[in-house]
C-alpha positions, 0 to 999 in steps of 0.5 A: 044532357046531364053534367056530372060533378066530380069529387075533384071538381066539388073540391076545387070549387069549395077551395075557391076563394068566394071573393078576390078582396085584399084583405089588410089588417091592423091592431090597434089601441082602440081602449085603454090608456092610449085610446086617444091615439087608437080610437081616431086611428080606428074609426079613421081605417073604417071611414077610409076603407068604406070611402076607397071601397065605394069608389071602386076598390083598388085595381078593381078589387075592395079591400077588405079590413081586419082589425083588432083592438089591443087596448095598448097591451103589447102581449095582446097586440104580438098575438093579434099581429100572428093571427093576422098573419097565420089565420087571416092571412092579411097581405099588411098590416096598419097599427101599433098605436104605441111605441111599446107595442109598435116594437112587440109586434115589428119581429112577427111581421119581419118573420112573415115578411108582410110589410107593417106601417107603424103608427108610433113615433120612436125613432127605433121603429125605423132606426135602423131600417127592417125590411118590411118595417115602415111609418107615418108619425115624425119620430121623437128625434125629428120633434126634438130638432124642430123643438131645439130649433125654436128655443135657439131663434129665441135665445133660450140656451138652458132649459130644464126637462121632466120626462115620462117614463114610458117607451115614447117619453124614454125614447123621446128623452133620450133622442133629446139629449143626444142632440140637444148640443148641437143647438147650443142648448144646456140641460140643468134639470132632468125629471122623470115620471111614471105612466099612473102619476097623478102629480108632478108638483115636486118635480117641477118644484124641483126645475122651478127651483133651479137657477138659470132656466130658461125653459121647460121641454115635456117628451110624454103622451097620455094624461102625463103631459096634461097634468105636467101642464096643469101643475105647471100652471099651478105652480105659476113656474112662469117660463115657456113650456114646451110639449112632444107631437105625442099630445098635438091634438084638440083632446090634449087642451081639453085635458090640460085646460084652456087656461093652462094649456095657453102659451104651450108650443110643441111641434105638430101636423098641418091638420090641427091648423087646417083652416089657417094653411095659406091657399096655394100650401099642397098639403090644404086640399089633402087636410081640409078633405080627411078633416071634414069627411072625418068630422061628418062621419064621426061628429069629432074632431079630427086629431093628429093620430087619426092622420097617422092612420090616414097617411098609411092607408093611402101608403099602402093604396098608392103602393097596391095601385101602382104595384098592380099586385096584392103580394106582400113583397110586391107591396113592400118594395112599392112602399118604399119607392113612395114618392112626392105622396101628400099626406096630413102629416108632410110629402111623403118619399121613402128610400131603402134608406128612409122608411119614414120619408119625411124631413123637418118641413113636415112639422110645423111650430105651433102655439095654444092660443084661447083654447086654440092652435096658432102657427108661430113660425 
């Protein structure tokens, strides 16, 4: 018997798909001035992807993962977020390792209506709430509650502020000072810096110099708060000093310097105290798992931004499973039914409200100690 092959038939079977994987996307800063946000973030997506993948996919399906290293420019990053869109055709998309290019590419995604996790911290990202807009790190205005919240159990009511001047330092600045009195908090010093400085002796000399203060609060990320650090030391300011979840992990003490960095608190993840979380606290299974399969794959050591990029794959999986479907406005309203989900940053439960789902619990109070981490609360 002879079949014959139909030019209608040829063409569907070439416009079928050669397989049914769900491809997500990302863009990440993976080099540049924010690699060390990007690169743990990037490696954490590969590792993850592989692990879901080998243990059979989601719903039966393996995904399938576009990524795109921006480098922390947000011209670069609203191109690659298109392309995921209208060439790779992703059903949603992880990224924005930045604030600035976290707010670049909100807009492409909003347009296409394919739901974007953020891993930035602004408060803007989610404030007011968009549609397809969500996110895992605790927004600057969370970190400055937790920070306030520390000063006021030890009776620090004056404080002095030096403040990096990129859109995470700026945001974070000014989220501060529109609560900080609320804690009975007074700020007799205001400094700023840019992205590129290499000293800040002259704005801390200017703090130091001012009467009254009890202590000094640093909103940055990058290499800026590690030279603030640095020069704080130097200059023997002598007063406790207080750094942003936008430096909490193991590469900030290294840039800083041990001996700089001890005494510094700032608000952070369970991750970075993994081995100290008492037995029976929920998050010690999910931390212990990410951070040892993290540090087997990679020969690292596990970071707070590699945790961001932990929490929105798993996001993104529980709403896929549970919507049992791979459409983008399937998956959205899935993400923000997200209930009681345990990640390495808190226990995640979003609202129509709430694209972010976590409260103050979620961090925890922490100090450097002998190169370090030690819970103070």
């Amino acid at each position: 018997m002879k079949f014959v092959l139909t030019t209608t038939a040829l063409a569907l079977i070439l416009a079928a798909p050669a397989f049914a994987d769900i491809k997500i996307g990302a863009t990440i800063s993976e080099t540049g001035p924010a690699s060390f946000l990007g690169d743990p973030e990037a490696k954490t997506l590969k590792l993850l992807v592989e692990e879901i993948n080998a243990a059979g996919g989601v719903n039966g399906e393996k995904l399938e993962l576009v990524i795109y290293d921006d480098g922390g420019d947000p011209n670069k990053a609203r191109t690659f977020a298109t392309r995921l869109v209208e060439d790779d055709e992703v059903v949603a998309v992880i990224g924005g390792t930045t604030t600035g290019t976290s707010m670049a590419i909100i807009p492409v995604f909003e347009d296409a209506e394919v739901p974007f996790i953020s891993l930035a911290g602004a408060i803007e990202i989610i404030d007011p709430v968009k549609t397809y807009t969500f996110k895992t790190p605790h927004t600057d205005r969370m970190a400055c509650a937790k920070i306030f919240e520390d000063m006021k159990k030890n009776a620090i009511t004056k404080i002095g502020m030096i403040s990096g001047s990129d859109g995470f330092g700026a945001s974070m600045h000014k989220q501060c000072l529109s609560i900080v009195g609320d804690y009975g908090i007074e700020v007799l010093a205001d400094e700023t810096y840019g992205p590129t400085d290499a000293d800040m002796t002259p704005q801390l000399t200017n703090i130091k110099g001012k009467d009254g203060i009890q202590a000094v609060l640093n909103p940055g990320f990058g290499q800026g708060p590690a030279i603030v650090t640095r020069n704080y030391a130097q200059l023997a300011v002598g007063l406790p000093l207080y750094q942003s979840h936008g430096v909490a992990s193991d590469g900030f003490i290294e840039l800083a310097g041990a001996e700089a960095a001890e005494g510094v608190r700032l608000p952070g993840t369970a991750l970075l105290v993994a081995g100290l979380l008492p037995e029976n606290d929920p998050q010690r299974a999910v931390v212990v798992a990410y951070k040892e399969a993290y540090e087997k794959a990679t020969g690292k050591p596990v970071s707070t931004f590699g945790g961001y990029a932990h929490d929105a794959l798993r996001i993104l999986v529980d709403a896929i499973t549970r919507a049992g479907s791979a459409e983008p406005s399937d998956i959205r309203d899935a993400i923000e039914g997200t209930k009681g989900l345990v990640g390495t940053t808190g226990t995640v439960t979003m609202t129509a409200e709430d694209h972010l789902g976590l409260d103050l619990s979620a961090f925890r109070m922490l100090q450097i100690e002998k190169g370090g981490w030690k819970i103070v609360e």
